[in-house]
Each structure stands twice: as structure tokens, then as C-alpha cells.
DSSP file (Angstrom, degrees, kcal/mol; ACC not computed):
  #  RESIDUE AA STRUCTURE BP1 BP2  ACC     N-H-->O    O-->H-N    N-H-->O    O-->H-N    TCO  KAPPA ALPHA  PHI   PSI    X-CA   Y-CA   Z-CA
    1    1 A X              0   0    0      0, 0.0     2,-0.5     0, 0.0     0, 0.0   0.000 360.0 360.0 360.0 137.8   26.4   34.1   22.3
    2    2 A X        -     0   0    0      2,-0.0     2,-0.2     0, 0.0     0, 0.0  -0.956 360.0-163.9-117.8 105.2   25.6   34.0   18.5
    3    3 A X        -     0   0    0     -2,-0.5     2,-0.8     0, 0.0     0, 0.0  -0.543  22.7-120.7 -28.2 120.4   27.8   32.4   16.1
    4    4 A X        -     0   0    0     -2,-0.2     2,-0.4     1,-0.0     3,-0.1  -0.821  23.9-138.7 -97.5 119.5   27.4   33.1   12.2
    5    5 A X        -     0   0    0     -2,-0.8    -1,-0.0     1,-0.1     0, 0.0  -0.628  23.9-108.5 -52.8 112.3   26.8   30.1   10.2
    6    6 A X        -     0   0    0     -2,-0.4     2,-0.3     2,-0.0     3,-0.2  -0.279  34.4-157.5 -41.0 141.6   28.7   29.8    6.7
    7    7 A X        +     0   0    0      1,-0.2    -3,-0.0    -3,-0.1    -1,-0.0  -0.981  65.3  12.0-128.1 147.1   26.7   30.1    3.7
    8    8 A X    >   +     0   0    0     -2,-0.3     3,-0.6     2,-0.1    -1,-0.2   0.912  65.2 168.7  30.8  71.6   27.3   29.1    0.6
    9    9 A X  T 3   +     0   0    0      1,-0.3    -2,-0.0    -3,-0.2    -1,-0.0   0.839  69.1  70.0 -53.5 -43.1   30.4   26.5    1.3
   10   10 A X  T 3  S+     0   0    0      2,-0.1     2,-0.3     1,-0.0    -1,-0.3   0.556  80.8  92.6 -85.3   1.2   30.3   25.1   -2.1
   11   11 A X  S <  S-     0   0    0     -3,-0.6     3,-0.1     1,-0.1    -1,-0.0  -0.659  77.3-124.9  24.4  81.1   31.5   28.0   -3.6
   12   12 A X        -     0   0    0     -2,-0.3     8,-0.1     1,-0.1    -1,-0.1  -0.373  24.5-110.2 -85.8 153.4   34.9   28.5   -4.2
   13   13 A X        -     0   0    0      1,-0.1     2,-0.6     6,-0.1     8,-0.3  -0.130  30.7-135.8 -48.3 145.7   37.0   32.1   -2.8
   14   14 A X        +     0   0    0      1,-0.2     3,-0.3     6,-0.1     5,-0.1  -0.852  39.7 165.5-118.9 109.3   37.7   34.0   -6.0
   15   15 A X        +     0   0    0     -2,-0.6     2,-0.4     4,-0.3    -1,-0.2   0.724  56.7  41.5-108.6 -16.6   41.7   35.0   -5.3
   16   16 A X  B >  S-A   19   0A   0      3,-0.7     3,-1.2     0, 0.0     2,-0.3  -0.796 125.3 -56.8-122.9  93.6   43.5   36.2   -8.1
   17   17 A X  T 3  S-     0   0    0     -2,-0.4    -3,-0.0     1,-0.3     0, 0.0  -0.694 114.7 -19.1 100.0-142.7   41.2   38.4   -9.9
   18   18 A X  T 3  S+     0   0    0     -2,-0.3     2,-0.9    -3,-0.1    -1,-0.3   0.345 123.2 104.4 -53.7 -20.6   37.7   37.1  -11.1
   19   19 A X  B <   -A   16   0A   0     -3,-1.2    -3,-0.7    -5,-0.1    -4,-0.3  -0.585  65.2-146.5 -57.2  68.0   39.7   33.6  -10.6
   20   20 A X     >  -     0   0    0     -2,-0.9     4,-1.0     1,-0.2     5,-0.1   0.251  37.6-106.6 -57.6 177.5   39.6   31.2   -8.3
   21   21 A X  H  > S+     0   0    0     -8,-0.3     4,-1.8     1,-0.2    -1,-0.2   0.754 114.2  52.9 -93.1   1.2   42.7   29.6   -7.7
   22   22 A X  H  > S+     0   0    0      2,-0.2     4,-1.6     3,-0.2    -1,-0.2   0.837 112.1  55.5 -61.4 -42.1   42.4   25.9   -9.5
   23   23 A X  H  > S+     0   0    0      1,-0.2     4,-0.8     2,-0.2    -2,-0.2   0.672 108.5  48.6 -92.6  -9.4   41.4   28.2  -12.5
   24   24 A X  H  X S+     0   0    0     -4,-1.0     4,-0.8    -5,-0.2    -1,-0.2   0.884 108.4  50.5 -66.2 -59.2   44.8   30.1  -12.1
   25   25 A X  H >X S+     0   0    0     -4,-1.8     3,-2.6     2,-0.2     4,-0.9   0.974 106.2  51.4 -66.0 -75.9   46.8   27.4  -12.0
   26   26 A X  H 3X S+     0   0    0     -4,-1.6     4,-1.7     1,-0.3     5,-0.3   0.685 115.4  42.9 -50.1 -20.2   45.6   25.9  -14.8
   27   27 A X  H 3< S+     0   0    0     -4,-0.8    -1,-0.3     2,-0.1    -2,-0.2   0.584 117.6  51.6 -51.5 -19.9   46.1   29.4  -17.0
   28   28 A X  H <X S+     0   0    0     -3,-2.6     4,-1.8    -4,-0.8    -2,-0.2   0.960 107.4  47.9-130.2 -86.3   49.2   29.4  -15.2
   29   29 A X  H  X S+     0   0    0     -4,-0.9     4,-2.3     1,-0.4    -3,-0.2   0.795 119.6  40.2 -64.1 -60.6   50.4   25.5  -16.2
   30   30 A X  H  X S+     0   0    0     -4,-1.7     4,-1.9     1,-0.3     5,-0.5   0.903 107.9  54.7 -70.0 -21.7   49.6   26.1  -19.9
   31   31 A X  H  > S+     0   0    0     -5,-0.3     4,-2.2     1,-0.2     5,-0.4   0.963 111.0  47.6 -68.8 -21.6   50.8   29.2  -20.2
   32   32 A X  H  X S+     0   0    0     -4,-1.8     4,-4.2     1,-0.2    -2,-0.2   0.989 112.6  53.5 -66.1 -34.3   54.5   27.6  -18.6
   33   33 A X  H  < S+     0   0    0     -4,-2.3    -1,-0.2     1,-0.3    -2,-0.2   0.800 109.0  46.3 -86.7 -21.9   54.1   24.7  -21.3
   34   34 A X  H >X S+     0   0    0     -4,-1.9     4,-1.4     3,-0.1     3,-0.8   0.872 114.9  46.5 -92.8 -28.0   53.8   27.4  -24.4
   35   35 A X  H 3X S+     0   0    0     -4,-2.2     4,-2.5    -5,-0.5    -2,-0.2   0.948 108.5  53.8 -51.0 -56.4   56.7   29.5  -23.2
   36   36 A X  H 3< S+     0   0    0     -4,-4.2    -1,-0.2    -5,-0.4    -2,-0.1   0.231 117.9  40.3 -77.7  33.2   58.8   26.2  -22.7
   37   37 A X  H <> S+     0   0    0     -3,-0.8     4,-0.6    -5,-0.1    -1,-0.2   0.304 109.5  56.3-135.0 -20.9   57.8   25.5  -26.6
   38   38 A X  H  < S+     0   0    0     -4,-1.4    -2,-0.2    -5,-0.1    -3,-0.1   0.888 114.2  41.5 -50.3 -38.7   58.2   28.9  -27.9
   39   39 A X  T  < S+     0   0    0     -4,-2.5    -1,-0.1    -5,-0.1    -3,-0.1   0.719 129.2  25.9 -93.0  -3.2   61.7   28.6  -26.5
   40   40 A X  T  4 S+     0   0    0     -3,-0.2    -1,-0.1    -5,-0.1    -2,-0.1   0.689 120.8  56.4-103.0 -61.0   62.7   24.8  -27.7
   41   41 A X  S  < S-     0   0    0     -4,-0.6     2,-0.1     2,-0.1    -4,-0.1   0.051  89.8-108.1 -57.7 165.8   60.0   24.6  -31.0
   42   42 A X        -     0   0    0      1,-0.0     4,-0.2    -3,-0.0    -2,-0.1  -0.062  42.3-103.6 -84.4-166.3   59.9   27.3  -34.4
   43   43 A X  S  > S+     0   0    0      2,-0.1     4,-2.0    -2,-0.1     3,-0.2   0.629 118.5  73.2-100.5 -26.8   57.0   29.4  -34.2
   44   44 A X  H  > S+     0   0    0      1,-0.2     4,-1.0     2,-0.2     3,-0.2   0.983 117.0  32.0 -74.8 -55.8   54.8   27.3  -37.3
   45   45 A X  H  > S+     0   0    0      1,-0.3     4,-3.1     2,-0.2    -1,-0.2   0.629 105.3  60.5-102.2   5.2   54.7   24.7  -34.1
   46   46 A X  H  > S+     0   0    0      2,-0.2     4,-4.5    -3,-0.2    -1,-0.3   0.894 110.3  46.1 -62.2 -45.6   54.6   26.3  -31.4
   47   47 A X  H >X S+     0   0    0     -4,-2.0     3,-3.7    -3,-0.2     4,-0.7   0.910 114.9  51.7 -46.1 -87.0   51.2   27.8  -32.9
   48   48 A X  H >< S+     0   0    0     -4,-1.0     3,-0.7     1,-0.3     4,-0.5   0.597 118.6  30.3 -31.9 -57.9   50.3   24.3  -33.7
   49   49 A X  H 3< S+     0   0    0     -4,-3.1     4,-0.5     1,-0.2    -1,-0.3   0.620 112.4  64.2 -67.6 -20.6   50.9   22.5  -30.2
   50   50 A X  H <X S+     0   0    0     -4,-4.5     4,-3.0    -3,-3.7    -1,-0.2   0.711  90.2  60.4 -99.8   1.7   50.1   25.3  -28.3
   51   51 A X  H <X S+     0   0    0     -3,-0.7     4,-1.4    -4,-0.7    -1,-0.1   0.690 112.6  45.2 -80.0 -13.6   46.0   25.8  -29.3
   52   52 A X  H  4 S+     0   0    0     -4,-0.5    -1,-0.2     2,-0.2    -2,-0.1   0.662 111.6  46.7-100.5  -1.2   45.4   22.4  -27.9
   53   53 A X  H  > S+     0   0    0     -4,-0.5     4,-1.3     2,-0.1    -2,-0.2   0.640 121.5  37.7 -72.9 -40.6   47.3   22.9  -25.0
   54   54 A X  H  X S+     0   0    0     -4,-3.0     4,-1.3     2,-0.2     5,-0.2   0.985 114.5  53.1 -82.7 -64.4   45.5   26.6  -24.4
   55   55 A X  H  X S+     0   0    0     -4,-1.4     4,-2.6     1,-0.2     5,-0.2   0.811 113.4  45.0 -69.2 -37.2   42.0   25.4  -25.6
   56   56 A X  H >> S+     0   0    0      2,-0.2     4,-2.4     1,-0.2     3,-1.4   0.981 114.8  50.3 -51.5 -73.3   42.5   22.0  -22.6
   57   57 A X  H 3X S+     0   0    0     -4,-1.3     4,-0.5     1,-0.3    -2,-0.2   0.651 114.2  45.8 -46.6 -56.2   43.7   24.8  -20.0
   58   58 A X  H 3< S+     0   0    0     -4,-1.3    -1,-0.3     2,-0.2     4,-0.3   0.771 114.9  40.9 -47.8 -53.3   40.5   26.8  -21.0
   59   59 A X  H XX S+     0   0    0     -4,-2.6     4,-2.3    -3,-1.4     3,-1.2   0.920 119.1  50.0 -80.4 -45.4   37.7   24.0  -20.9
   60   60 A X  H 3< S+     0   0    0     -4,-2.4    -1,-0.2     1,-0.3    -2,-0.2   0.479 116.8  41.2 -84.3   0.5   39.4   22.7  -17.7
   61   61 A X  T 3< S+     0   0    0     -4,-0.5    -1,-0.3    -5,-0.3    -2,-0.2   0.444 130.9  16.8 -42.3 -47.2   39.4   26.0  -16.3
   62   62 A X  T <4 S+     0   0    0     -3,-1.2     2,-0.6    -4,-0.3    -3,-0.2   0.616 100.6  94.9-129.2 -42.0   35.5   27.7  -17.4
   63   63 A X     <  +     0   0    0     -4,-2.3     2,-0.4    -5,-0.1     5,-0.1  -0.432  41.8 167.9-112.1 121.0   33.4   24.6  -18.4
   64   64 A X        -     0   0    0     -2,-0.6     2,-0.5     6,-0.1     6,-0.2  -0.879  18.7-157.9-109.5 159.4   30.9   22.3  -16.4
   65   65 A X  B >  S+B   68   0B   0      3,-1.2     3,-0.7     4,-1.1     8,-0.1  -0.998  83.2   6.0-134.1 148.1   28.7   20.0  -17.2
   66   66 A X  T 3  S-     0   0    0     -2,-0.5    -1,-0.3     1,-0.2     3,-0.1   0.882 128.0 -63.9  35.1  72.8   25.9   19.3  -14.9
   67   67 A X  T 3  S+     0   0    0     -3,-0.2     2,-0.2     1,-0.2    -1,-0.2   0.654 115.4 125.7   8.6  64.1   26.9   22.1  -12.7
   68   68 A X  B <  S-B   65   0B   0     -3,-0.7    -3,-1.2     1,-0.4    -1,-0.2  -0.943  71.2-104.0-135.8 151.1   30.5   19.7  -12.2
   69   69 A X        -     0   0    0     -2,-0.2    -4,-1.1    -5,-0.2     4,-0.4  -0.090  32.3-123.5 -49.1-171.0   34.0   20.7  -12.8
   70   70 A X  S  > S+     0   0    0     -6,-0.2     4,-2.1   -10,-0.2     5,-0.2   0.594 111.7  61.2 -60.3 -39.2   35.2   19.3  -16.2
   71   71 A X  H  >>S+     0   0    0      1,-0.3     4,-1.2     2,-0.2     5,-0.5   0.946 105.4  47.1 -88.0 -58.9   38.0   17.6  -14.7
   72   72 A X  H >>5S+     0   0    0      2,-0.2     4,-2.5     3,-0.1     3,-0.6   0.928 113.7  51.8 -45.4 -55.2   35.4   15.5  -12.5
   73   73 A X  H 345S+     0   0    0     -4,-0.4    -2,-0.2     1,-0.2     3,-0.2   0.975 114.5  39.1 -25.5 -93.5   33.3   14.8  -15.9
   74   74 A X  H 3X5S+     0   0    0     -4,-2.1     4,-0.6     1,-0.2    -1,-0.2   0.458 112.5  59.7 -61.4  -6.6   36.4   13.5  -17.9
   75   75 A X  H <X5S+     0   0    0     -4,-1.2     4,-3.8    -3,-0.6    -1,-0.2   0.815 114.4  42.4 -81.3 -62.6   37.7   11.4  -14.3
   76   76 A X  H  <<S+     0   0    0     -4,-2.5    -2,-0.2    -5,-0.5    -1,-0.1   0.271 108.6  50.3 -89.2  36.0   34.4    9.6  -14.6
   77   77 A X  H >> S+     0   0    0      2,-0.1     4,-1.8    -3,-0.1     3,-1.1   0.657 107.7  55.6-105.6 -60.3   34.2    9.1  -17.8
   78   78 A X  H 3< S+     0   0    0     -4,-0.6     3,-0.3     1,-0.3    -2,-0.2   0.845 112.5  48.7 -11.2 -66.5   38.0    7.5  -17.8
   79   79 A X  T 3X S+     0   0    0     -4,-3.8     4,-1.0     1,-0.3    -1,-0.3   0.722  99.3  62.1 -91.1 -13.0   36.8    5.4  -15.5
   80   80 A X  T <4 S+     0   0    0     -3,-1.1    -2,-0.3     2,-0.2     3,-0.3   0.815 108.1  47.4 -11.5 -66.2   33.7    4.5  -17.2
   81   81 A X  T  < S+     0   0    0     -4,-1.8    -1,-0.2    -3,-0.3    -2,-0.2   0.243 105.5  57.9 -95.1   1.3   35.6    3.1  -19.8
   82   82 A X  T  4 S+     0   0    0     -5,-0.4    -1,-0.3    -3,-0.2    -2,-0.2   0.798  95.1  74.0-100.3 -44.3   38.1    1.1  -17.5
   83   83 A X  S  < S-     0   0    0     -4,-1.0     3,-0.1    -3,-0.3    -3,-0.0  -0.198  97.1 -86.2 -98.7 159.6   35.5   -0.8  -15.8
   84   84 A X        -     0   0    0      1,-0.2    -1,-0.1     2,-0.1    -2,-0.1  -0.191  26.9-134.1 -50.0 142.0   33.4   -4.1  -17.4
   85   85 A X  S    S+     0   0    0      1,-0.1     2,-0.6    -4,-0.1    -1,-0.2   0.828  92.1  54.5 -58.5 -42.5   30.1   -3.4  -19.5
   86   86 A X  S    S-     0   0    0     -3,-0.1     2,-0.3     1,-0.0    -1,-0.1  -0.746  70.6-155.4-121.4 150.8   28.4   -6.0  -17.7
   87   87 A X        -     0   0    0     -2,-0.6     2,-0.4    -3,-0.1    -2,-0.0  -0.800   6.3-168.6-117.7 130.2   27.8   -6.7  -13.5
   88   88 A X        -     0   0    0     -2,-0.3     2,-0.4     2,-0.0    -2,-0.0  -0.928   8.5-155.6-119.1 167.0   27.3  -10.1  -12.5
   89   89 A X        +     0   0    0     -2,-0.4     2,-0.3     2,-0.0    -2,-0.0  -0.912  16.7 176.3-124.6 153.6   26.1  -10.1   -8.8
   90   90 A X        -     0   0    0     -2,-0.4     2,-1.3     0, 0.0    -2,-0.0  -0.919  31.9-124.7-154.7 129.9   27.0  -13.7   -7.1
   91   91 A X        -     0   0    0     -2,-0.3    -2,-0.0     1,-0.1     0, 0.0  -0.772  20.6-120.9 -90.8 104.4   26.1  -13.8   -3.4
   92   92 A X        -     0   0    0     -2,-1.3     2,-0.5     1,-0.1    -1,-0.1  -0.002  14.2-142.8 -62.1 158.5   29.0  -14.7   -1.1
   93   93 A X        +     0   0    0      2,-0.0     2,-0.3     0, 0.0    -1,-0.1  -0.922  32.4 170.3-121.5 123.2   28.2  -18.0    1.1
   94   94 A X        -     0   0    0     -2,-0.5     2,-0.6     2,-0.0    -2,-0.0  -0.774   7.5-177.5-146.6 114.1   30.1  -17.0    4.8
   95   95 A X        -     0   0    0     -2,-0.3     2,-0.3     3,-0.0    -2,-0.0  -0.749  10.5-149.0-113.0 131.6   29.2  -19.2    7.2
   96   96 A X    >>  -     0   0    0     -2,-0.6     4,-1.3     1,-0.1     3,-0.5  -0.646  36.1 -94.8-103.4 176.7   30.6  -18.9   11.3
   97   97 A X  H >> S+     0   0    0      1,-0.3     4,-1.8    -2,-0.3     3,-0.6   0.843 117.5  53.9 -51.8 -40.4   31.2  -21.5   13.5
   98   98 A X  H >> S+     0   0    0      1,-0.3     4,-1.4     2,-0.2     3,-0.8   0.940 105.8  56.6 -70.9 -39.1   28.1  -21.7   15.3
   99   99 A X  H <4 S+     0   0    0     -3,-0.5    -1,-0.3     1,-0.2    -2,-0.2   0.642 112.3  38.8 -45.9 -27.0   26.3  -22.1   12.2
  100  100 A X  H << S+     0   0    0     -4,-1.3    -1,-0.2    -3,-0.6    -2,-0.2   0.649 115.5  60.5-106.0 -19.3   28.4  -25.2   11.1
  101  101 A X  H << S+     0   0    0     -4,-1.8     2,-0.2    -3,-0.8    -2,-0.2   0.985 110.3  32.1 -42.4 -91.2   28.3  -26.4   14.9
  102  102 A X  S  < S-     0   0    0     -4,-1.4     2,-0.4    -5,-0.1    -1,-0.1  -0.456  82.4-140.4 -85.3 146.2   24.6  -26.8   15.4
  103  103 A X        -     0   0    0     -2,-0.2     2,-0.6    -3,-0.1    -3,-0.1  -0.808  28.7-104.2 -97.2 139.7   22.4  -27.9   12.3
  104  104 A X        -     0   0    0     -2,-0.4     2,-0.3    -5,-0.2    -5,-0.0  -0.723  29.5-162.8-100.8 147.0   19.1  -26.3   11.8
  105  105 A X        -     0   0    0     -2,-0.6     2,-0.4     2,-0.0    -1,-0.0  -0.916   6.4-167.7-141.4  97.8   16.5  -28.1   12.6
  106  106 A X        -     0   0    0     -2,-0.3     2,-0.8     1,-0.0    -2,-0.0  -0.669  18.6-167.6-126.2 115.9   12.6  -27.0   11.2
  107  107 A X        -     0   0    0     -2,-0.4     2,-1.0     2,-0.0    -1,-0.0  -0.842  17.5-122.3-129.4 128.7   10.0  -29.1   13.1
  108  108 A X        -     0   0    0     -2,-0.8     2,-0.5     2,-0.0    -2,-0.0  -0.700  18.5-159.9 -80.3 109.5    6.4  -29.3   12.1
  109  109 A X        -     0   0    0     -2,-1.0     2,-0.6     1,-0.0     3,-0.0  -0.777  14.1-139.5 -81.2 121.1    3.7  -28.3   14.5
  110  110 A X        -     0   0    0     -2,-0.5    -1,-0.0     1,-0.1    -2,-0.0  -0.546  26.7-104.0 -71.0 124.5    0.3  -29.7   13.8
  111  111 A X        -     0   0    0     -2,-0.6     3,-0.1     1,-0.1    -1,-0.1  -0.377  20.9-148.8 -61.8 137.8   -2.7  -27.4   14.2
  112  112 A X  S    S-     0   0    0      1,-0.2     2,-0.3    -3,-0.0    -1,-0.1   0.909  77.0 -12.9-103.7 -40.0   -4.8  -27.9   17.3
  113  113 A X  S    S-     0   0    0      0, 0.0     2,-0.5     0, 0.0    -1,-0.2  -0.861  76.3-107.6-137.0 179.9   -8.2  -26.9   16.1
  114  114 A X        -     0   0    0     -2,-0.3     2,-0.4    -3,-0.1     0, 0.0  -0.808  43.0-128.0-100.6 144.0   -9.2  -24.7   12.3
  115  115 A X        -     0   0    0     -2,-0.5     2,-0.2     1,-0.0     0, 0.0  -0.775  19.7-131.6 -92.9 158.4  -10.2  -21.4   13.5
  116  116 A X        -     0   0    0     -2,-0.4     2,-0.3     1,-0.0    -1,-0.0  -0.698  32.7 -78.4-109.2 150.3  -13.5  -20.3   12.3
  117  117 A X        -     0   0    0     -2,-0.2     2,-0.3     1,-0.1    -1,-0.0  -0.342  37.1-130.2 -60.0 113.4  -14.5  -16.6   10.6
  118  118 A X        -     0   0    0     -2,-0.3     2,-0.2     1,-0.1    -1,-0.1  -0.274  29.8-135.0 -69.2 120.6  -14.9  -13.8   13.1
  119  119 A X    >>  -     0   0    0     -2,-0.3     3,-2.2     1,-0.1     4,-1.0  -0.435  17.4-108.5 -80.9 168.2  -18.3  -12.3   11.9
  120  120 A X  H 3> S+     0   0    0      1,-0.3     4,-2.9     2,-0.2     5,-0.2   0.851 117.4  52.1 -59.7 -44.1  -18.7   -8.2   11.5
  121  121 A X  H 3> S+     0   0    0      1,-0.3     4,-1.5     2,-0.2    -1,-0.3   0.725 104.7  49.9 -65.6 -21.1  -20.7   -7.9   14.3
  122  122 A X  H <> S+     0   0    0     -3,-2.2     4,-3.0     2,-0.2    -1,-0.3   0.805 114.5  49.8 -76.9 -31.2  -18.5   -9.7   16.7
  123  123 A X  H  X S+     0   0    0     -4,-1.0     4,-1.0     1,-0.2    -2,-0.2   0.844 110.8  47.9 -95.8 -21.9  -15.6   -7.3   15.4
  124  124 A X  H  X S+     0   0    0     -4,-2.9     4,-2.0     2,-0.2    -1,-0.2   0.903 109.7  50.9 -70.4 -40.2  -17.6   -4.1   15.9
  125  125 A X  H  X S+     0   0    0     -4,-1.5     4,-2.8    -5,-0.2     3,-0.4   0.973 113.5  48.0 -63.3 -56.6  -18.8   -5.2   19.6
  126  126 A X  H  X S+     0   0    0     -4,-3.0     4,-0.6     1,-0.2    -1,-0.2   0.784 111.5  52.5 -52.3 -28.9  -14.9   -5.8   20.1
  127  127 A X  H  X S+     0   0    0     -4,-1.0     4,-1.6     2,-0.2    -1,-0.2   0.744 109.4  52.6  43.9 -77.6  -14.4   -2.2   18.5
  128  128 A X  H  X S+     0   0    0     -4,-2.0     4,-1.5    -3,-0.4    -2,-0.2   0.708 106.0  43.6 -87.5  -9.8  -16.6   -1.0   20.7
  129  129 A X  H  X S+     0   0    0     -4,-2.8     4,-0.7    -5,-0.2    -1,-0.3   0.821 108.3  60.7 -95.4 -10.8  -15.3   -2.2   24.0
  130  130 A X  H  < S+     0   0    0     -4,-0.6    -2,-0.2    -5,-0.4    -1,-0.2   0.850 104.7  48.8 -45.4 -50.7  -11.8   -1.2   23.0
  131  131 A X  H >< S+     0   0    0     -4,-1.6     3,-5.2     1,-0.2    -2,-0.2   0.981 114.7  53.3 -73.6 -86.8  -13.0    2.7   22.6
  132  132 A X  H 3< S+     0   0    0     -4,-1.5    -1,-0.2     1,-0.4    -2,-0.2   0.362 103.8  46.9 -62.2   0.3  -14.7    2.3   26.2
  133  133 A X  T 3<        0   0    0     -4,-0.7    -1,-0.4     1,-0.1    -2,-0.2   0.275 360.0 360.0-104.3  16.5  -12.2    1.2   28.3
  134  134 A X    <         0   0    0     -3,-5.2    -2,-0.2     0, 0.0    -1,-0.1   0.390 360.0 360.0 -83.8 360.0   -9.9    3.6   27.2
């Protein structure tokens, strides 16, 4: 039995038009928030409030940068800006019971003779008997 693998997951469905639907809803959200200031606001500010409201709506909608939504971009940027300039790293000390139990205890062995330098010839005959008793 053969089963078709998805392809191309990261991809989003495109459902209302050419749109996906995140890029709907935000066409969608500004367009409700310039109707509900056309109907409260004059027109001299509705114009005014509403080109930075449509132009947001637009970039968060169309734009990536480094083939990333915007809205991901401007999340980590936000948070960039939250967190300290500078990282100190300090290594936590966690000691368990058995460790704090027994102490360790580092004992010197003295060396029983100096070993001497295996010469080439010795290391080739060993070499060679390796190979022949395989």
C-alpha cells in the first residue's frame, strides 16, 4: 500500500483569493479599525490615522525579511531589546549527597620501572605479526 508524502509543509494554503488567511485577517483588522475612525473621527484624521494603520496592516501582511514573517522579525527584535547587553556565565556548584558523604581521595602511585623507547624495527616486526595472524 503506498501512501503520498506531503510536500512542501512550510507553505501556507492560499484561501481567500491570492491570500492566505493570517494575510486576510490582517487586511481584514485594519480595514475594521479605519471604518470604526471614519465613523467616530472627521475625514482630515481619519486620512491621517488611517495610512499608518493601512501601511502596518500591509508590511505585516507582504513583507519578510530573511524569508521570515515580519511579525516574527519585529517579536525578536522587541525582545532583543528587553533582554541585558551583556551575559555573564557563572557555573552552578550542585553537589548530592554521596558526594558530601565520601571525600575524594587522590592517591599517588609510584612508577615501578621507566619504560624505554620501542625502536622502528621492533614496531614493524609487531606490525607484521598482527597482519599474519589475522
Amino acid at each position: 500500500m503506498q501512501f503520498q508524502v506531503p510536500q512542501f509543509t512550510e507553505i501556507e494554503d492560499k484561501i481567500i483569493g491570492p491570500l492566505t488567511l493570517k494575510q486576510f485577517l490582517y487586511l481584514l483588522g485594519a480595514g475594521v479599525i479605519i471604518f470604526i475612525l471614519y465613523k467616530f473621527l472627521n475625514l482630515f484624521l481619519v486620512i491621517i490615522v488611517s495610512i499608518p494603520v493601512a501601511g502596518l496592516a500591509i508590511v505585516l501582511a507582504f513583507v519578510k525579511v530573511n524569508n521570515q514573517p515580519f511579525i516574527a522579525t519585529a517579536k525578536n527584535f522587541f525582545g532583543f531589546l528587553r533582554k541585558p547587553d551583556f551575559y555573564v556565565w557563572r557555573k552552578s556548584i550542585t553537589r548530592t549527597k554521596k558526594q558530601e558523604e565520601s571525600p575524594l581521595i587522590i592517591e599517588k602511585v609510584p612508577a615501578k620501572e621507566k619504560i624505554k623507547p620501542v625502536s622502528k624495527e621492533s614496531l614493524q616486526d609487531l606490525g607484521w605479526r598482527v597482519e599474519i595472524e589475522k
